[in-house]
VOROMI-107578 format. One record per residue (C-alpha): x, y, z. Coordinates in steps of 0.02 Angstrom, whole numbers, padded with zeros to 5 digits, always signed. Layout:
! VOROMI-107578
+--------+--------+--------+
!     xx !     yy !     zz !
+--------+--------+--------+
!      X !      Y !      Z !
...
+--------+--------+--------+
! end
This chain:
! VOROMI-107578
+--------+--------+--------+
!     xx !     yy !     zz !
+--------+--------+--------+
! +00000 ! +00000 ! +00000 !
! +00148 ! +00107 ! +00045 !
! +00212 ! +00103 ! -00119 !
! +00047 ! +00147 ! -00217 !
! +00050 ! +00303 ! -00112 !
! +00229 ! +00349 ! -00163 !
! +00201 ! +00320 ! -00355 !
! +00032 ! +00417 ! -00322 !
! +00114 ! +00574 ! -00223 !
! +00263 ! +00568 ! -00386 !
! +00115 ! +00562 ! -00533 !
! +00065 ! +00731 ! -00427 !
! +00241 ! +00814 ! -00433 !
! +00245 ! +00764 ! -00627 !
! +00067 ! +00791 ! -00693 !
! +00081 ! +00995 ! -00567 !
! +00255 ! +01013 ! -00646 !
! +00171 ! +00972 ! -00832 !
! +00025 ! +01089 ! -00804 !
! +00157 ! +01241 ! -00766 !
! +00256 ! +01204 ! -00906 !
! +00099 ! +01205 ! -01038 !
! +00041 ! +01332 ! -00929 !
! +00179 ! +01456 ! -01000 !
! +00136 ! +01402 ! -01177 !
! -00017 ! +01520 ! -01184 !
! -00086 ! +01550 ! -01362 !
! -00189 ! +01717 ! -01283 !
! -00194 ! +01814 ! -01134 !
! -00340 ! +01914 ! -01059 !
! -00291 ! +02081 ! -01002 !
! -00347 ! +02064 ! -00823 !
! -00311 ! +01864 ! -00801 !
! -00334 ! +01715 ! -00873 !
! -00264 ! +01647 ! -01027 !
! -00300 ! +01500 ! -01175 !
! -00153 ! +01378 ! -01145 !
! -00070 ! +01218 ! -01249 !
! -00200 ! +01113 ! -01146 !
! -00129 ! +01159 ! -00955 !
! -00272 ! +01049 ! -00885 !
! -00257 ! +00892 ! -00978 !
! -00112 ! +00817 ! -00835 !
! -00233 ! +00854 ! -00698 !
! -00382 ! +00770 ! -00772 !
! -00285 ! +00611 ! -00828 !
! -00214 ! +00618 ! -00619 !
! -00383 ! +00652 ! -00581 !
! -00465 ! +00506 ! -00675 !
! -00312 ! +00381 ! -00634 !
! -00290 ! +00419 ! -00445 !
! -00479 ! +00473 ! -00405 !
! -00588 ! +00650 ! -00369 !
! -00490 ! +00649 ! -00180 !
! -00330 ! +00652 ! -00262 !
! -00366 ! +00742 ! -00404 !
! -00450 ! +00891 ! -00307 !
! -00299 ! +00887 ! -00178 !
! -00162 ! +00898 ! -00319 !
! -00276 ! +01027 ! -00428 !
! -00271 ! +01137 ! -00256 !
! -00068 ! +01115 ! -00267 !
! -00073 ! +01177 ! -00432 !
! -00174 ! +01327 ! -00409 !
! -00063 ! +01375 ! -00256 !
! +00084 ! +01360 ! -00369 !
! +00015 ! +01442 ! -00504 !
! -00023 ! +01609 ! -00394 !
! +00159 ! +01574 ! -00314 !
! +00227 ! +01575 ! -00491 !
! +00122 ! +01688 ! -00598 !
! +00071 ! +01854 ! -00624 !
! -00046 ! +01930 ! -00480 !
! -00202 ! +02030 ! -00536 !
! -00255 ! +02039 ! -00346 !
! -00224 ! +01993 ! -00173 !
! -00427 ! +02010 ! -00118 !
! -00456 ! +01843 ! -00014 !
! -00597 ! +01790 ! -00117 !
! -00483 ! +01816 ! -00273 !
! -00317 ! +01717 ! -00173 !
! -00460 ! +01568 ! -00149 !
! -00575 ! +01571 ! -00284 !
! -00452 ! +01587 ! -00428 !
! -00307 ! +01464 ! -00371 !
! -00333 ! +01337 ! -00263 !
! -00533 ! +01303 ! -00258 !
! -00545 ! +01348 ! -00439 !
! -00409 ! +01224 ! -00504 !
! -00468 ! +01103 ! -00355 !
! -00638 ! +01085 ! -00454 !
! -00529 ! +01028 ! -00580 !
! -00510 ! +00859 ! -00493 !
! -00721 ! +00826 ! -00500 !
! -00663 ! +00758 ! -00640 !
! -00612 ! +00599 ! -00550 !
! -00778 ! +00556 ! -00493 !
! -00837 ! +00525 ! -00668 !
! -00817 ! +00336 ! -00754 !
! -00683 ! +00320 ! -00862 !
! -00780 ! +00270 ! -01023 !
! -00807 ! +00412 ! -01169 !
! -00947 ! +00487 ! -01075 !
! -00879 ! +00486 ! -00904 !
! -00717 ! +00564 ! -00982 !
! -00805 ! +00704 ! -01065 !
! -00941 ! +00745 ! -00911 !
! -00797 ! +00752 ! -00805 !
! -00681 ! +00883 ! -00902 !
! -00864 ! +00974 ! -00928 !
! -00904 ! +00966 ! -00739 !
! -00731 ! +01027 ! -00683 !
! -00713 ! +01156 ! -00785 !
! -00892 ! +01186 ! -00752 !
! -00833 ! +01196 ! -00568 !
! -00683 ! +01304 ! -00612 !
! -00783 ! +01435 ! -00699 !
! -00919 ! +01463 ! -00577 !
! -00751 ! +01484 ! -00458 !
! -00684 ! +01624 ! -00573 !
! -00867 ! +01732 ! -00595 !
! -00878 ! +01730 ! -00413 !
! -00715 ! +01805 ! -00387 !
! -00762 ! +01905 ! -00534 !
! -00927 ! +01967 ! -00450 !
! -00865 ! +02019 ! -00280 !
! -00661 ! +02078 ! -00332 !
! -00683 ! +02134 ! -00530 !
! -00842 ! +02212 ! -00515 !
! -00785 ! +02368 ! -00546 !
! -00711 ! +02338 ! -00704 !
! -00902 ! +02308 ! -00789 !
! -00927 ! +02423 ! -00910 !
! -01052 ! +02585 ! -00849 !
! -01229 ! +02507 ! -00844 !
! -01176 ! +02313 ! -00861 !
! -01227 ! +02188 ! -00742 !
! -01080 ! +02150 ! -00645 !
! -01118 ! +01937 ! -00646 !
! -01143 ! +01971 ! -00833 !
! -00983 ! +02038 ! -00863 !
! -00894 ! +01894 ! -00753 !
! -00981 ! +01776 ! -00863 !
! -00916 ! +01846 ! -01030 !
! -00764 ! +01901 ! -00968 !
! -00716 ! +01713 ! -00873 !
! -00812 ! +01603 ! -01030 !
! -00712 ! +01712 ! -01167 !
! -00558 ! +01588 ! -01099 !
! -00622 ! +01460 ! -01035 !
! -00728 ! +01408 ! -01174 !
! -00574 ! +01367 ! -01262 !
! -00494 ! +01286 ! -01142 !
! -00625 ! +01172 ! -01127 !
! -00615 ! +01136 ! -01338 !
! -00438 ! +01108 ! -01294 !
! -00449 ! +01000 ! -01160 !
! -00607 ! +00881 ! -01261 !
! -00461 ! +00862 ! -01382 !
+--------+--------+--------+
! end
């Protein structure tokens, strides 16, 4: 059992390591956060599907840590330092409580990213509001501003 634990907590080092490095490789960049990437996400839904949704939430959480560690910082509002690192790329691990047939592959990248969206238009809501255009609906502007990325990203990571 030991050893299964070992080979799991090294797949985690690898697959958070991989999602940094395609993380870099970012084919457009929003100007106030986020970004379309060379499939960033695919390593932590494979770790998510092999290891399971516990796992896969736990090392998704490492990743979003790291990322805010390593990347640029749009702000330092708690809501944004929880809702756009660790709990939004923890959703990303939902992924693992999906079957691992066609269908259980696909609702589970569409449920985590599902997860990590609704993560990023809350932040949006209660840190960004302020930059919504004059007269638009602060949620509304969240929602175009966090699906104009991660709509993408989720083409990407079907692929």
């Amino acid at each position: 059992m030991k050893k299964n634990k070992v080979r799991m907590l090294v797949e985690a080092g690898i697959v958070i390591a991989m999602f940094l490095v395609l993380g870099q490789v970012k084919l457009y960049v929003m100007p106030m956060g986020g970004s379309v990437t060379a499939g960033s996400m695919v390593p932590l839904f494979v770790f998510a599907y092999r290891w399971g949704g516990k796992y896969g939430i736990l090392a998704g959480m490492a990743a979003g840590v790291l990322d805010f560690i390593l990347g640029v910082k749009y702000s330092f509002h708690p809501v944004s330092l929880l809702f756009d690192y660790p709990i939004a790329y923890g959703m990303l691990g939902l992924a693992g409580f999906f079957g691992k047939n066609a269908l259980g592959v696909f609702g589970g990248i569409f449920t985590g990213l599902l997860g990590r969206f609704a993560c990023h238009v809350l932040s949006g809501v209660v840190v960004f509001y302020s930059y919504a255009p004059a007269g638009q609906n602060p949620l509304v502007y969240s929602i175009l501003y966090n699906g104009s990325f991660l709509l993408p990203e989720c083409i990407i990571s079907f692929i």
